[in-house]
VOSE-538447 format. One record per residue: z, x, y of N, C-alpha, C, O in turn. Coordinates in pm, whole numbers, padded with zeros to 5 digits, always signed. Example, Ala and Ser with C-alpha at 12.3 -4.5 7.8 and 13.67 -1.06 7.14 Angstrom:
% residues 2
+00780+01319-00569+00780+01230-00450+00780+01320-00330+00846+01424-00332
+00708+01285-00225+00714+01367-00106+00787+01290+00003+00804+01341+00114
//
This chain:
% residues 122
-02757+00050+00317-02768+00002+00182-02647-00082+00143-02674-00186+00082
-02529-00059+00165-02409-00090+00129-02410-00276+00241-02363-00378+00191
-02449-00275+00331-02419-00391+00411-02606-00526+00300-02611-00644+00264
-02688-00432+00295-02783-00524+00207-02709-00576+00092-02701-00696+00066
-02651-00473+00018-02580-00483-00115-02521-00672-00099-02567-00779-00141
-02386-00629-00004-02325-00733+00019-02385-00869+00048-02339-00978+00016
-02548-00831+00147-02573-00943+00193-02643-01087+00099-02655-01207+00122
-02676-00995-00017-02727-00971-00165-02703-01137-00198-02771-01239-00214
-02532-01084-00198-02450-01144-00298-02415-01246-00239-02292-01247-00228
-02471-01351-00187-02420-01508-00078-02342-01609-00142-02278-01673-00059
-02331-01635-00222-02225-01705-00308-02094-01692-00277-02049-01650-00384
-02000-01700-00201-01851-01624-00179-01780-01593-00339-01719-01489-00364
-01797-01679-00417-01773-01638-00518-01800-01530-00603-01732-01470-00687
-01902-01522-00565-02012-01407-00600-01920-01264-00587-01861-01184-00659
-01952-01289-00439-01913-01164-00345-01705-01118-00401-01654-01006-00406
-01653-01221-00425-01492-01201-00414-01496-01128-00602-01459-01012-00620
-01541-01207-00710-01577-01151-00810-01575-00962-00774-01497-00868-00776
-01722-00992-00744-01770-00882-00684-01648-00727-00602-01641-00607-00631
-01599-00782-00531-01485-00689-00496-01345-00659-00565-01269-00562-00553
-01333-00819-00671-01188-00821-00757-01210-00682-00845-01111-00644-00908
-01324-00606-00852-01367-00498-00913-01358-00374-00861-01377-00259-00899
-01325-00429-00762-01315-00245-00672-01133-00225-00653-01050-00314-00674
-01105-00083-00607-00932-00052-00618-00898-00154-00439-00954-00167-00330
-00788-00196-00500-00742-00278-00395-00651-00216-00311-00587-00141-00385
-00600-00203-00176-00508-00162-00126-00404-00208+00014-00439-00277+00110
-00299-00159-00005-00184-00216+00034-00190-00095+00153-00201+00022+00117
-00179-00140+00337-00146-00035+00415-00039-00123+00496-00047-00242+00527
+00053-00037+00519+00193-00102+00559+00215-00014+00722+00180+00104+00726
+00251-00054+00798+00325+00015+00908+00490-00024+00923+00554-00127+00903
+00516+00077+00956+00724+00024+00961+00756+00069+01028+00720+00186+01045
+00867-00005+01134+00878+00109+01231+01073+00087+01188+01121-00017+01144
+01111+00150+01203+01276+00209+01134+01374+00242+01197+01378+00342+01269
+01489+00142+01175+01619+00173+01284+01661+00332+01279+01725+00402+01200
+01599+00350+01392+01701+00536+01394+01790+00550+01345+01788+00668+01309
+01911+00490+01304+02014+00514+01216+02038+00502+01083+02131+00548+01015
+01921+00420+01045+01901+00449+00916+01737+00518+00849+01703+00508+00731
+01659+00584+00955+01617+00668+00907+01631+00763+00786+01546+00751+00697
+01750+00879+00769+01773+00915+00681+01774+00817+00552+01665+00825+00495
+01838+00751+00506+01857+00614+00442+01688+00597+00356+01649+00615+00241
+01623+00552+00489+01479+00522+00453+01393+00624+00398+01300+00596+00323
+01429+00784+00445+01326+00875+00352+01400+00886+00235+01318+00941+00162
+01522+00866+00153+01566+00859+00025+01510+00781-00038+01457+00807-00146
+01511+00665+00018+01437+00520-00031+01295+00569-00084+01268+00582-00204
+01220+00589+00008+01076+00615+00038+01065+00744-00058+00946+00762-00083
+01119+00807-00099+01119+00968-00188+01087+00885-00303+00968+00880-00336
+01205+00794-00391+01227+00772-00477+01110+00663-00494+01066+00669-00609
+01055+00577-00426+00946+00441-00451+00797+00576-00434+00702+00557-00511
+00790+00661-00366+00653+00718-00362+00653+00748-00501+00577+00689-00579
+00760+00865-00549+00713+00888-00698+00748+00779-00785+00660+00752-00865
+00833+00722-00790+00753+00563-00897+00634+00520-00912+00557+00496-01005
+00636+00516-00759+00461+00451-00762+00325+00506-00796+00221+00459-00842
+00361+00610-00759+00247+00769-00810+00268+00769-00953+00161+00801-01006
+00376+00742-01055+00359+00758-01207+00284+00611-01221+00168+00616-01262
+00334+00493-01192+00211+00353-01261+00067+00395-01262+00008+00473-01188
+00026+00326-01361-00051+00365-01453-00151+00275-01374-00261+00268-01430
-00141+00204-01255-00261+00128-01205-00298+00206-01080-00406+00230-01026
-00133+00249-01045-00184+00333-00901-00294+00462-00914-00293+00550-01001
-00395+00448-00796-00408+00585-00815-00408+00659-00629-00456+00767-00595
-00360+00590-00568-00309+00701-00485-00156+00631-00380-00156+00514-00343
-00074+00698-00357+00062+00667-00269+00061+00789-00151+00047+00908-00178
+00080+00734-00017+00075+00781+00102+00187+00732+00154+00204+00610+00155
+00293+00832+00212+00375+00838+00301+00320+00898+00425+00246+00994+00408
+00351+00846+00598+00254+00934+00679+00393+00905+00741+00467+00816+00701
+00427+01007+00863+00505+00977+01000+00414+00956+01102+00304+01006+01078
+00426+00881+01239+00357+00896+01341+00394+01014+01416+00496+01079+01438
+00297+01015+01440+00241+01186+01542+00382+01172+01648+00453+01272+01642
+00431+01065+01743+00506+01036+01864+00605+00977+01868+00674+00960+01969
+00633+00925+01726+00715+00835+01714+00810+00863+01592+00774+00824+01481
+00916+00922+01606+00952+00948+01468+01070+00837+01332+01144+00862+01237
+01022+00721+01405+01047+00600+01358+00958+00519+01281+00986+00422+01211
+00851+00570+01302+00714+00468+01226+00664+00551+01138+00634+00671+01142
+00657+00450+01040+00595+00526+00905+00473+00445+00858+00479+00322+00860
+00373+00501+00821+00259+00441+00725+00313+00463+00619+00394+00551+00587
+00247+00343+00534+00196+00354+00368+00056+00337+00349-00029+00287+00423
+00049+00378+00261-00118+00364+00204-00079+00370+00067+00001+00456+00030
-00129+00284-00015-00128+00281-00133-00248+00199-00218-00287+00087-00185
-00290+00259-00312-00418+00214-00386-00398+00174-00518-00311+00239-00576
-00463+00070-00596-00434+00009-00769-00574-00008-00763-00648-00016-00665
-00602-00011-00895-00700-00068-00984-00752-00177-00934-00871-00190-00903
-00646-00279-00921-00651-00402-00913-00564-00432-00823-00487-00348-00775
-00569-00627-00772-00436-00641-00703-00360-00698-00838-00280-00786-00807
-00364-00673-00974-00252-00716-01088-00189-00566-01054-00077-00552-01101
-00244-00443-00975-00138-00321-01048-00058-00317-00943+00059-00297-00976
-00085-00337-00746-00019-00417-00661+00114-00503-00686+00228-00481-00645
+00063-00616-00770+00157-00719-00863+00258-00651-00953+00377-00681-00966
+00211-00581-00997+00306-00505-01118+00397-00421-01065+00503-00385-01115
+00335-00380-00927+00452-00218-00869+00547-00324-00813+00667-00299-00828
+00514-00445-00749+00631-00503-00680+00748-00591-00821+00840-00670-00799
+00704-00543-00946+00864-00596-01042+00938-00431-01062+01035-00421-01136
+00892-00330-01001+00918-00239-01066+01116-00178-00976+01158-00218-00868
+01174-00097-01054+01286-00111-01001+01297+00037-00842+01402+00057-00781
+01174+00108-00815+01207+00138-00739+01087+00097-00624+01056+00178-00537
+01031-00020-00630+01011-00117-00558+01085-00210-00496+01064-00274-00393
+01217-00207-00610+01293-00310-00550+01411-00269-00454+01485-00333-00380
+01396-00107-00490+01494-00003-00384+01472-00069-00286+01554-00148-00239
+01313-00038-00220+01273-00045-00120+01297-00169-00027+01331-00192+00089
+01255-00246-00159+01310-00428-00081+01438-00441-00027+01455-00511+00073
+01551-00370-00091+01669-00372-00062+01690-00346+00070+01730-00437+00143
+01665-00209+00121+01641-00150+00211+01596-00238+00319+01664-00252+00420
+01468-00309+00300+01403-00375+00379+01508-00506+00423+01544-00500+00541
+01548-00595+00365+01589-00685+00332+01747-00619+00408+01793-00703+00486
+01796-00547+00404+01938-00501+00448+01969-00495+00628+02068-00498+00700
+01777-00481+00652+01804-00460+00827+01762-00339+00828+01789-00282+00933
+01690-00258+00728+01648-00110+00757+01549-00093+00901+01547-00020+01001
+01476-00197+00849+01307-00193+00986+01362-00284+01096+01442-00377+01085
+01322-00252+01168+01302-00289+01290+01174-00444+01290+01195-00557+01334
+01070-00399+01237+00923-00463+01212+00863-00392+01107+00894-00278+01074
+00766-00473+01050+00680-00445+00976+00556-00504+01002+00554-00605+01072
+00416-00442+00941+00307-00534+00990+00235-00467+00843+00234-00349+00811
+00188-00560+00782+00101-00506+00655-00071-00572+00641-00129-00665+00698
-00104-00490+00554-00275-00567+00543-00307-00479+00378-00258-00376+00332
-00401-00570+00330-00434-00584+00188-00588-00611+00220-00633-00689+00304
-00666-00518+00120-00808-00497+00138-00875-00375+00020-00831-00270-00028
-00982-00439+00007-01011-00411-00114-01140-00313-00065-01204-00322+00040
-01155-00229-00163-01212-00083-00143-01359-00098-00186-01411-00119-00295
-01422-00075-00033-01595-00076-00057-01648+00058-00072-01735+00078-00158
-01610+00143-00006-01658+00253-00021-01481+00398-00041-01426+00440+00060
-01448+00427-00141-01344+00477-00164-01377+00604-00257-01450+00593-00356
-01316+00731-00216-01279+00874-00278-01132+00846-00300-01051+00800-00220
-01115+00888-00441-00982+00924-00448-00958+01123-00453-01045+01202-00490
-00838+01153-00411-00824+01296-00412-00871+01377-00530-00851+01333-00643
-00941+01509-00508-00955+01585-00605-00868+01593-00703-00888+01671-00796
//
């Protein structure tokens, strides 16, 4: 049903409309100089709960990898990509940039995608 839905809607315009309506989301991978690990879960403490109080977010994910104790996921979800837009003026967004920006990561690889079929937590 969900792939008819889409096929529905042939217009790209249509269709992008169409999704500017669903929660948008931000998934990040990082992988983190071992020495500033510590560094980075202070960082990461203080931007999860910022981001968990905005009023667009409705969900923030910190993950570690299973093997690797350098790589971290994010997952993070808005309303919109304006609430996306809004967390990156916020000041413990800009922790994070700092961090980033200082030589914290090693790499980063990110992707932005908007929510077709989405549960948020009980």
């Amino acid at each position: 049903m969900l792939a008819s839905t889409l096929r529905r809607a042939t217009p790209l315009r249509t269709t992008r409309r169409w999704l500017s309506s669903k929660p948008y989301a931000l998934m990040v991978t990082v992988w983190v100089k071992p020495d500033r690990r510590s560094e980075f879960l202070e960082v990461l403490e203080r931007d999860a709960a910022g981001t968990r109080a905005e009023p667009d977010c409705l969900r923030f994910d910190l993950l570690e990898d299973e093997t690797d104790p350098n790589k971290f996921f994010f997952y993070s979800v808005y309303n919109s990509p304006e609430g996306l837009d809004h967390h990156r003026t916020t000041e413990h967004y800009k922790a994070w940039s700092e961090f980033r920006s200082s030589g914290g990561i090693e790499k980063q690889e990110a992707s932005k995608a908007f929510a077709i079929d989405y549960t948020d937590s009980p």
